[in-house]
VMD Tcl script that draws the C-alpha trace (Angstrom):
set ca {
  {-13.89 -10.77 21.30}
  {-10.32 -10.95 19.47}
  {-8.04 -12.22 22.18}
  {-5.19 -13.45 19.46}
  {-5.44 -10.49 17.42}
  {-1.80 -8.44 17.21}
  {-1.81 -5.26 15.98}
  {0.49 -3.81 13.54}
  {2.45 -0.80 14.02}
  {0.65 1.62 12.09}
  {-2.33 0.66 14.08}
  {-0.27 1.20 17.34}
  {0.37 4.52 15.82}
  {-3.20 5.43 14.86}
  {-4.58 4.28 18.06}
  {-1.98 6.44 19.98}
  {-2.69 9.29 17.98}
  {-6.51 8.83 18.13}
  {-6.25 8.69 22.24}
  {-4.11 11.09 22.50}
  {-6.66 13.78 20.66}
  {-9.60 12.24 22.18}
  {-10.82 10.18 19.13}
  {-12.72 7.76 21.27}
  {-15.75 6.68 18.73}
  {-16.71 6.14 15.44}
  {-18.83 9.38 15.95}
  {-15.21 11.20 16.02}
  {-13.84 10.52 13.34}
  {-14.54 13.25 10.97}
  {-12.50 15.90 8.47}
  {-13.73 18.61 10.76}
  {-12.58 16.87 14.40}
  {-9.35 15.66 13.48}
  {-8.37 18.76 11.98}
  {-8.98 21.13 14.82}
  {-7.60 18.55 17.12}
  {-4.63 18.45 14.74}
  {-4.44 21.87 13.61}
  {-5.01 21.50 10.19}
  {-6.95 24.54 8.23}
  {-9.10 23.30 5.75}
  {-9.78 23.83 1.74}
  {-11.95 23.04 -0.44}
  {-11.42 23.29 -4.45}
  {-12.17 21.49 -7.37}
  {-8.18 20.14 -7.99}
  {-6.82 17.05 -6.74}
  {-7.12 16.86 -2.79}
  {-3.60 17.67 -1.45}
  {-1.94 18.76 1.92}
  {1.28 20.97 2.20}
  {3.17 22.76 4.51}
  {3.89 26.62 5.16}
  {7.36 27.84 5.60}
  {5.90 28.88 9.02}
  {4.83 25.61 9.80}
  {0.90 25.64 9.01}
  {-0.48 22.86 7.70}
  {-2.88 23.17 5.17}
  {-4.72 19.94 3.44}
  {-6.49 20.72 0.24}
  {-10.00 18.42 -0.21}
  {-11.72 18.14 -4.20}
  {-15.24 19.29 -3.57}
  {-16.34 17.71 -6.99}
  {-16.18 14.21 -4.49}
  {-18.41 12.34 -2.26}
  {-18.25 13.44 1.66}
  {-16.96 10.02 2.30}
  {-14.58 10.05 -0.59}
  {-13.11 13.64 1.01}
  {-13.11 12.04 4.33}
  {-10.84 9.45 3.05}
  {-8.51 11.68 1.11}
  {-8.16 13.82 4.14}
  {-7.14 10.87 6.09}
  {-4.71 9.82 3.41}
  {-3.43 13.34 3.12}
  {-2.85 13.13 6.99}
  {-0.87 10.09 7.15}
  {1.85 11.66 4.69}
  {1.84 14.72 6.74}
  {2.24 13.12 9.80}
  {4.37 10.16 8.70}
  {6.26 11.36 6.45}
  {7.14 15.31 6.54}
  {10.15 16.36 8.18}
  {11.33 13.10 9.25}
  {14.71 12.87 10.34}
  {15.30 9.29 10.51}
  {18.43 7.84 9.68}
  {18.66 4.05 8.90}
  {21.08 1.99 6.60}
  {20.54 2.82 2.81}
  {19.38 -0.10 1.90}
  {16.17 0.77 4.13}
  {15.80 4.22 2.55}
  {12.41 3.52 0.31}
  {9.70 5.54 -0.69}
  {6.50 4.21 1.33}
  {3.65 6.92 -0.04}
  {1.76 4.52 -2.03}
  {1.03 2.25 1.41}
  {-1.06 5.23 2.86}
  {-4.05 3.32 2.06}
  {-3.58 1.00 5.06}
  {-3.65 4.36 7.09}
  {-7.13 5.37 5.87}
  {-8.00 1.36 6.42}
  {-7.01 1.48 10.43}
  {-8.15 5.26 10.65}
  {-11.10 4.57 9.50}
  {-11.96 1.52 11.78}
  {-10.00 1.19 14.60}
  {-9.26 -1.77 16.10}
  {-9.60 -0.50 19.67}
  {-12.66 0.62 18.51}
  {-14.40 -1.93 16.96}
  {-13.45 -4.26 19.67}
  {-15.35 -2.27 22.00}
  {-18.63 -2.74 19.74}
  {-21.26 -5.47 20.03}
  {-20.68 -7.39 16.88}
  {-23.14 -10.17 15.51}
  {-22.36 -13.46 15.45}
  {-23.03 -13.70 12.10}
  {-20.51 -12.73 9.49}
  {-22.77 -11.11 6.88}
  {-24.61 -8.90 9.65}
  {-21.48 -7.76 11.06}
  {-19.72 -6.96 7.55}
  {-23.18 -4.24 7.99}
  {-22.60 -3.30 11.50}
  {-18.78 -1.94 10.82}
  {-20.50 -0.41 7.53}
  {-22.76 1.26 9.38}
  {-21.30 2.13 12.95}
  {-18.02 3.61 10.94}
  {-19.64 4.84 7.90}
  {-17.97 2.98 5.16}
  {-18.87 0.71 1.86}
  {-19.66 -2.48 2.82}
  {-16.80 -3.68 0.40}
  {-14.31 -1.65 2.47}
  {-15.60 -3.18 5.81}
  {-15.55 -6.80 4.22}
  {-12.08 -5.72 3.94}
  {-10.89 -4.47 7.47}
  {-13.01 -7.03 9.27}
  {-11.39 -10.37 7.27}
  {-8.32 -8.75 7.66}
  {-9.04 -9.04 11.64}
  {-10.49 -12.49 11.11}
  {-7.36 -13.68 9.52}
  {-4.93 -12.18 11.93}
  {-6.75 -13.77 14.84}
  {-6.48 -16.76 13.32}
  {-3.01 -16.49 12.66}
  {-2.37 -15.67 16.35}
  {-4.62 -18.36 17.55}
  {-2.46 -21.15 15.08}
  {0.86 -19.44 16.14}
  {2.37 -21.16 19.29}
  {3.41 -19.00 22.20}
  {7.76 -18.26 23.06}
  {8.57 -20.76 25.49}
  {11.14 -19.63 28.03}
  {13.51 -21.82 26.75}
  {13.41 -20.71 23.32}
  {13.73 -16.74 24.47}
  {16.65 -17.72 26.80}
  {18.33 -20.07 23.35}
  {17.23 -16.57 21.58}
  {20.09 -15.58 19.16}
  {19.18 -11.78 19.87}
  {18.01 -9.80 22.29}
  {16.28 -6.43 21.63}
  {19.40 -4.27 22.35}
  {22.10 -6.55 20.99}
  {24.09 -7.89 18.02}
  {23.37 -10.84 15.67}
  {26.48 -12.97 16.40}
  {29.06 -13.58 13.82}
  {29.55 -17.07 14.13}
  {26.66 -19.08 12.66}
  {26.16 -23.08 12.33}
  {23.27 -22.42 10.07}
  {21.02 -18.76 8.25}
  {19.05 -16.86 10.46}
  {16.66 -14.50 9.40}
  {15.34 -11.70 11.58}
  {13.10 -9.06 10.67}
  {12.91 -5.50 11.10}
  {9.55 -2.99 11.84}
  {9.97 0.00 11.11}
  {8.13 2.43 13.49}
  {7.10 4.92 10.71}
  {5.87 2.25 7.98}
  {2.40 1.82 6.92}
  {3.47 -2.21 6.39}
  {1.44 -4.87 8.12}
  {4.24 -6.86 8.82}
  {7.81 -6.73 8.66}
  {9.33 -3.86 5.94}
  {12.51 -5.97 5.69}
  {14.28 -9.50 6.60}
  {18.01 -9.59 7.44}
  {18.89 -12.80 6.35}
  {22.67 -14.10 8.06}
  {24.49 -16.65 6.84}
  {26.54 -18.89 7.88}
  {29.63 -19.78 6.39}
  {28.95 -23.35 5.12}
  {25.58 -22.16 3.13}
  {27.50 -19.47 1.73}
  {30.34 -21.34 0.05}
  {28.90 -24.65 -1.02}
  {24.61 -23.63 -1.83}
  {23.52 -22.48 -4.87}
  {20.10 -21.42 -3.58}
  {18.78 -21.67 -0.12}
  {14.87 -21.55 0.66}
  {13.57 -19.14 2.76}
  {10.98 -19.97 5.41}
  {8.87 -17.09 4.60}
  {5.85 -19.18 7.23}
  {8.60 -19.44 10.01}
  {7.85 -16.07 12.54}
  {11.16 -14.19 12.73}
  {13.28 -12.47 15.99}
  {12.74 -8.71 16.00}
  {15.57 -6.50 15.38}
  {15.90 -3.24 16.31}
  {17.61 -0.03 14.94}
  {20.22 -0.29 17.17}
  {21.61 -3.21 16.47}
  {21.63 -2.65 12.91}
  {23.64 0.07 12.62}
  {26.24 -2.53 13.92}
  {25.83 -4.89 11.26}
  {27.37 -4.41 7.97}
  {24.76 -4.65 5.05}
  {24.08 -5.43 1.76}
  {21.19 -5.09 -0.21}
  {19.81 -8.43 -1.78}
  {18.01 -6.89 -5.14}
  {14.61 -8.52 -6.12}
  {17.13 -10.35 -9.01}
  {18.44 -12.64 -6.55}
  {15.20 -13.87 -5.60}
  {13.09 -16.74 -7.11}
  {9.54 -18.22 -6.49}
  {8.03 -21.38 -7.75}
  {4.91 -22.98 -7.13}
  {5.33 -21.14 -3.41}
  {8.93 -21.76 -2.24}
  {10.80 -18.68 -2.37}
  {14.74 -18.89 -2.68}
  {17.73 -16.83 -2.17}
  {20.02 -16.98 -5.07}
  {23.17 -17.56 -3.06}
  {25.78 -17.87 -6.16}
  {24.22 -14.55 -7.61}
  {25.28 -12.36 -3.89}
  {28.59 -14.57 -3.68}
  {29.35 -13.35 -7.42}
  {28.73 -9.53 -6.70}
  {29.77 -9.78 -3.07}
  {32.42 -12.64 -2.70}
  {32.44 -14.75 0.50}
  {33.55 -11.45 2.91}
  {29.67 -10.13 3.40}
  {27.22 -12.39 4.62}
  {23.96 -10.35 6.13}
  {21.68 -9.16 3.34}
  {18.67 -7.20 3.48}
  {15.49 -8.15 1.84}
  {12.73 -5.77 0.66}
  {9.46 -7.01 2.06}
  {8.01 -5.40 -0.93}
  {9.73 -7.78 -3.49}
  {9.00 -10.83 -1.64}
  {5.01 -9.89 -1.23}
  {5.47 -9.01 -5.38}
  {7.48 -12.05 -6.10}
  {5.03 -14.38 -4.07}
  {1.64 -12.72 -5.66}
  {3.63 -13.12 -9.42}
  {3.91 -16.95 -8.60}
  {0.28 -17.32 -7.49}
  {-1.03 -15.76 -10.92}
  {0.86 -17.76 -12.66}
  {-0.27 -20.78 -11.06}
  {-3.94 -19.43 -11.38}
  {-3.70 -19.59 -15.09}
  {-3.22 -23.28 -14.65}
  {-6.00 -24.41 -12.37}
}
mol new
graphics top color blue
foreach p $ca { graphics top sphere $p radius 0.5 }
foreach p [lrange $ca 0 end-1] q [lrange $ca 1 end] { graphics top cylinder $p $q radius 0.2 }
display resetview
């Protein structure tokens, strides 16, 4: 039914862990499957739901009974993705990519909740209102929340359907391949974004922005495409670049054009450094901040 629809990398990740265990329907997903599957133990108490970790290495999540069923089922899950995502990871990345992701756990209980594999697989109405109350139903959510997940899909497919495909020429013209370097000799900026495998983002959780000499020395801003899709980078290639962090200062947004404060990074960094890293977080902050204001207006 969605044949443009990419998904993200936390929903790579919750499919793989849901086929891995066997979580094959809506049916499955429940406190009491995923945590034998997972082996969890199980509390209930009338505290804050929280999950922790013996010194022996049992994991323990800890549910408020003074909630709904469905309100503990979501806590568990969100208790479960920082177990799972976050404890004991040994990661190492450039500091400027170090940042504390706990608060996106929501998107976890989104995706775990209603899978994309899964709700592919189901026989969805035509009609947007009735389907809205077939995810409701089939996955045992609000309606709000599966007005959510399912124009969240809607938009995505759209996206992919507007978004033309990589020709060959344009992957062989590529300035990076997976495994190598950004070059150091540019004619113009070139942005290229990073995913990191253990986000909760939908999209990119930075942009490495290049420059080139020439914008470096004689612009005092410089726009940034943010609708332009951006090369991958990996980890590997990286650690070979020599980074500086770009701090949600040097960035400005009016009426929808976001720019890079070029004479700001020059004045902290001189000319010497030219590949900055941008927070995904203070762009989708900066851009939301520049809608509201505009909203006032209308």
């Amino acid at each position: 039914m969605f044949i443009h629809y990419k998904k993200t990398h936390l929903e790579h990740f919750v499919e793989k862990l849901y086929l891995t265990h066997s979580i094959l329907q809506p049916e499955d997903i429940t406190i009491q499957r995923l945590s034998t599957e997972l082996d969890i133990h199980i509390d209930y108490a009338p505290v804050q739901s929280r999950a922790y970790e013996s010194l022996s290495g049992m994991r323990f999540v800890l549910l408020d009974n003074r909630t709904t069923p469905m309100k503990q089922r979501f806590d568990f899950l969100h208790e479960l993705c920082h177990m799972l995502r976050h404890a004991g990871n040994q990661m190492t990345l450039p500091v400027p990519f170090i940042k504390a992701q706990e608060e996106d756990a929501e998107k976890f209980v989104l995706y775990a909740t209603m899978p994309f594999f899964m709700i592919q697989s189901c026989s969805l109405s035509g009609d947007y209102n009735i389907t809205i109350q077939q995810i409701s139903k089939v996955f045992g959510v609000s309606r709000d929340m599966a007005k959510i997940r399912f124009d969240q899909i809607l938009r995505r497919e759209y996206e992919g359907e507007m978004l033309p495909r990589r020709s060959e020429e344009y992957n062989s013209a590529s300035l990076i391949q997976r495994d190598s370097e950004p070059p150091h000799v540019l004619e113009e900026p070139v942005i290229f974004a990073y995913y990191d495998p253990h986000s909760t983002l939908d999209g990119p959780d930075q942009l490495i922005v290049c420059l080139d000499h020439t914008t470096l020395s004689t612009q005092h801003e410089w726009v940034i495409p943010i609708e332009d899709r951006f090369e991958e980078i990996e980890i590997d290639a990286l650690k070979n670049l020599e980074l500086e962090s770009a701090s949600r200062g040097d960035l400005i947004c009016f009426d929808g054009q976001l720019t890079l404060q070029i004479h700001q990074l020059v004045y902290r960094h001189g000319f010497t450094k030219r590949n900055f890293v941008l927070q995904m977080r203070d762009i989708e902050q900066i851009l939301e901040a520049d809608q509201s204001t505009v909203r006032r207006f209308l």
